[in-house]
C-alpha positions in Angstrom: -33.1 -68.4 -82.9 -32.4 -68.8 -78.8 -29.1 -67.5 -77.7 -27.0 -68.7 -74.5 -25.5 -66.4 -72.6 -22.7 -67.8 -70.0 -23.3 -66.4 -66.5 -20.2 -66.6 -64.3 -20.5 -68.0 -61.0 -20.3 -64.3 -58.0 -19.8 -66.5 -55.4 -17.6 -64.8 -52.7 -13.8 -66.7 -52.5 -14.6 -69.0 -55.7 -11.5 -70.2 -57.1 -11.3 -68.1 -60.4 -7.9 -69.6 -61.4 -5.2 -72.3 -60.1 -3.6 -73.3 -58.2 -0.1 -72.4 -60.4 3.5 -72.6 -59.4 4.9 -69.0 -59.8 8.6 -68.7 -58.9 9.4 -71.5 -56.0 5.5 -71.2 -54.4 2.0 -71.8 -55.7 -0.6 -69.1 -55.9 -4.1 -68.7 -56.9 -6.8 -66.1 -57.9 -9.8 -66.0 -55.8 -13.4 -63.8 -56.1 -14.0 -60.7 -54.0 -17.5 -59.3 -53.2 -16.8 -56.4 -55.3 -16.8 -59.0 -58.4 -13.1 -58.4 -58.8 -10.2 -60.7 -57.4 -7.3 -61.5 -55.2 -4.3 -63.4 -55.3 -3.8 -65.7 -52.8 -0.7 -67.9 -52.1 0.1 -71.6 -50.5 2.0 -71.5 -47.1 3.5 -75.3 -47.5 4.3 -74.8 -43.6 0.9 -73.9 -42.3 -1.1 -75.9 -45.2 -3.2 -72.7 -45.6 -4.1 -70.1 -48.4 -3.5 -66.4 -47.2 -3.6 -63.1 -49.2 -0.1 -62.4 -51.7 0.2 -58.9 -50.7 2.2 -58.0 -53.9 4.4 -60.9 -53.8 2.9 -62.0 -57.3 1.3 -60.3 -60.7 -1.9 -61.5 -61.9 0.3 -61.8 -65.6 2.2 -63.8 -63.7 -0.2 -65.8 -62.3 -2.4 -66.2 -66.0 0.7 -67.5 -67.7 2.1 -70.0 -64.9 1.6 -73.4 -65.9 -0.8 -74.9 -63.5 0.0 -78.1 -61.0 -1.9 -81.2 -60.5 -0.4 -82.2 -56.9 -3.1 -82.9 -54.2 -1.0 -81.7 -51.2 -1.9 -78.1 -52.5 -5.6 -78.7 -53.3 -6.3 -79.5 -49.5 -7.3 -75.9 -49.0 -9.5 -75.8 -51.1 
């Protein structure tokens, strides 16, 4: 009997999860070298991705319902 084992990708700043809205801004988890990872969030005014810095949970993050709005997908 073969078994398959799922390999996750260890690329450095692969998108791990979102973008999701949490409260009025979007945020995002990203990889780290370390294999761990970092929230990010969406400045709408700059149009760029920079590090949250506490302003959001990863809980919060897992359980914000994800967006499908290609404005915040052009940092990607």
């Amino acid at each position: 009997m073969q078994t398959t084992l799922a390999h996750p990708s260890k690329i450095v700043g692969r998108i791990v999860l979102g973008p999701r809205q949490v409260r009025s801004g979007y945020a995002r988890i990203v990889s780290t070298a370390d294999g761990s990872g970092r929230i990010e969030i969406f400045d709408a005014k700059a149009q760029t991705w920079s590090d949250a810095s506490g302003e959001c949970t990863f809980s919060e993050l897992w359980s914000a319902a994800p967006i499908f709005d290609k404005r915040y997908f052009s940092g990607l």
